[in-house]
C-alpha positions in Angstrom: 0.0 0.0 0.0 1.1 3.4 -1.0 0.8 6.3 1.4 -0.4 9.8 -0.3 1.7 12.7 1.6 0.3 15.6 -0.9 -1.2 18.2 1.2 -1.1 20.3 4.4 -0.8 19.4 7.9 -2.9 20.9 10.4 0.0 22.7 12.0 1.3 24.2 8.8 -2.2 25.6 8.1 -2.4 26.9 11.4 0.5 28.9 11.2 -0.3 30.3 7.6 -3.3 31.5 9.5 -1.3 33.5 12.3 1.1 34.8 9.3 -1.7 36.3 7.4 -3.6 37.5 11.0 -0.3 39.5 11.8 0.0 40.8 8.2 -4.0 42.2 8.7 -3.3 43.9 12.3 -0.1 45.2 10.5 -2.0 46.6 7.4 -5.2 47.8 9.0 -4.4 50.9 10.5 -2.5 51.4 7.1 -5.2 51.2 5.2 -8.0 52.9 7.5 -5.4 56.0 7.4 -5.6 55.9 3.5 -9.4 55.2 3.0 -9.6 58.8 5.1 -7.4 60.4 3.4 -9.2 59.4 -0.3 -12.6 61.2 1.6 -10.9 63.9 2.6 -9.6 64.6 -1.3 -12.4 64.0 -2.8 -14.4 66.1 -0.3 -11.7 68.5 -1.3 -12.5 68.1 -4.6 -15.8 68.3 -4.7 -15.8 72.0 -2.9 -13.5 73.1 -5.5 -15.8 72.1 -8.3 -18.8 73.8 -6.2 -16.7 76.6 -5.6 -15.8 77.3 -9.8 -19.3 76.4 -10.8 -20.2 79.2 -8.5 -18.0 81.5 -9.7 -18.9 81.1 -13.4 -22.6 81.5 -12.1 -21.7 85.0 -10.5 -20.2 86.3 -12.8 -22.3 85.3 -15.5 -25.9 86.7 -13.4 -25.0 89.4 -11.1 -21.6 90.9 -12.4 -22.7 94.3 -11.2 -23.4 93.4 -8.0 -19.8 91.9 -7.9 -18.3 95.0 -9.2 -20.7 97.0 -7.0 -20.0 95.4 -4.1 -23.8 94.3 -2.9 -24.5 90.7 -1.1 -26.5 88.0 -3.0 -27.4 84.6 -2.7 -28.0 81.6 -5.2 -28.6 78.0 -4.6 -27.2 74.9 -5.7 -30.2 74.5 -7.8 -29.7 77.5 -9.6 -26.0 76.2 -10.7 -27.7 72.6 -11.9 -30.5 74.9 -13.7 -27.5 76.5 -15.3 -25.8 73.3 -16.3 -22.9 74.0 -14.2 -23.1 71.2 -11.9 -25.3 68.0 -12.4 -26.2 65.5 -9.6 -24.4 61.7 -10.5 -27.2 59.9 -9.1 -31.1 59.3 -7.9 -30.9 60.7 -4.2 -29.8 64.1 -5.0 -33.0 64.5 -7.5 -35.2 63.6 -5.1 -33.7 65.5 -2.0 -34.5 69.1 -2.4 -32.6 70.4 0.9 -29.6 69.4 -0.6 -30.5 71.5 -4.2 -31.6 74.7 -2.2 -28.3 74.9 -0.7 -27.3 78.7 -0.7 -24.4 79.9 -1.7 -23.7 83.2 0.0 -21.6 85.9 -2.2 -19.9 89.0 -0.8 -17.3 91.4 -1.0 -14.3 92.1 2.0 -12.3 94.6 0.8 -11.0 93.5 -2.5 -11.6 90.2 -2.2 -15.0 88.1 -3.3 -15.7 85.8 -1.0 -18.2 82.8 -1.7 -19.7 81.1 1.5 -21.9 77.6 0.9 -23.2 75.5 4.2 -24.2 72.2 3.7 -28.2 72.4 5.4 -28.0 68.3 5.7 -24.5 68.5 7.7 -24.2 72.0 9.1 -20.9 72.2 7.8 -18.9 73.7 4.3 -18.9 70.0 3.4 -21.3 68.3 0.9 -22.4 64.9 2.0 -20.3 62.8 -0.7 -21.8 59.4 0.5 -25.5 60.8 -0.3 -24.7 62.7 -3.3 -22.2 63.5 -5.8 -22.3 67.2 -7.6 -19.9 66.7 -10.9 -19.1 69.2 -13.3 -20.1 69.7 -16.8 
């Protein structure tokens, strides 16, 4: 009779196990650190793209009151009316406190400044994981 040694032993599997379990509480906070760091870009991002779609609307609707000076207000509706921003998916269309938004313009000494609070997170950040606002 022939004995068949192909295979793993019990202890060899084991301690592939413990390997890979080390490699995972080694890696973790690695990754964890970068998975924050990709929101936090893309947040970044995502302001930005708020942030020149506003601009082009100012300019392009209320250039006098720039050059005058005056305070206005749009909303992030207005930029999607526009075309200058669209919404990527179905929960933005259907969420109407995120596309009345205001975006708050005025003037501090020669500098235009352009002030937008999220309503659904009381903060200048736009809730990324409910909606994403993409250029044209």
């Amino acid at each position: 009779m022939v004995k068949n040694n192909k295979g793993f032993t019990l202890i060899e599997l084991l301690a592939i196990v413990v390997i890979l379990a080390i490699i995972m509480v080694i890696a973790a906070p690695s990754m964890t650190k970068e998975i924050r760091r990709s929101e936090e870009e893309n947040q970044n991002i995502l302001n930005k793209k708020i942030d020149n779609a506003a601009h082009l609307y100012a300019a392009k609707y209320y250039a006098n009151k720039l050059i005058a000076g005056e305070e206005f207000t749009f909303t992030l509706n207005d930029l999607l009316d526009d075309g200058l921003i669209r919404f990527n998916n179905g929960v933005c269309d259907e969420s109407e406190s995120i596309r009345n938004e205001e975006i708050k313009v005025y003037r501090t000494d020669d500098r235009v400044e352009y002030d937008y609070t999220s309503i659904s997170n009381n903060n200048t950040n736009y809730n990324t994981n409910d909606c994403y606002i993409i250029s044209e």
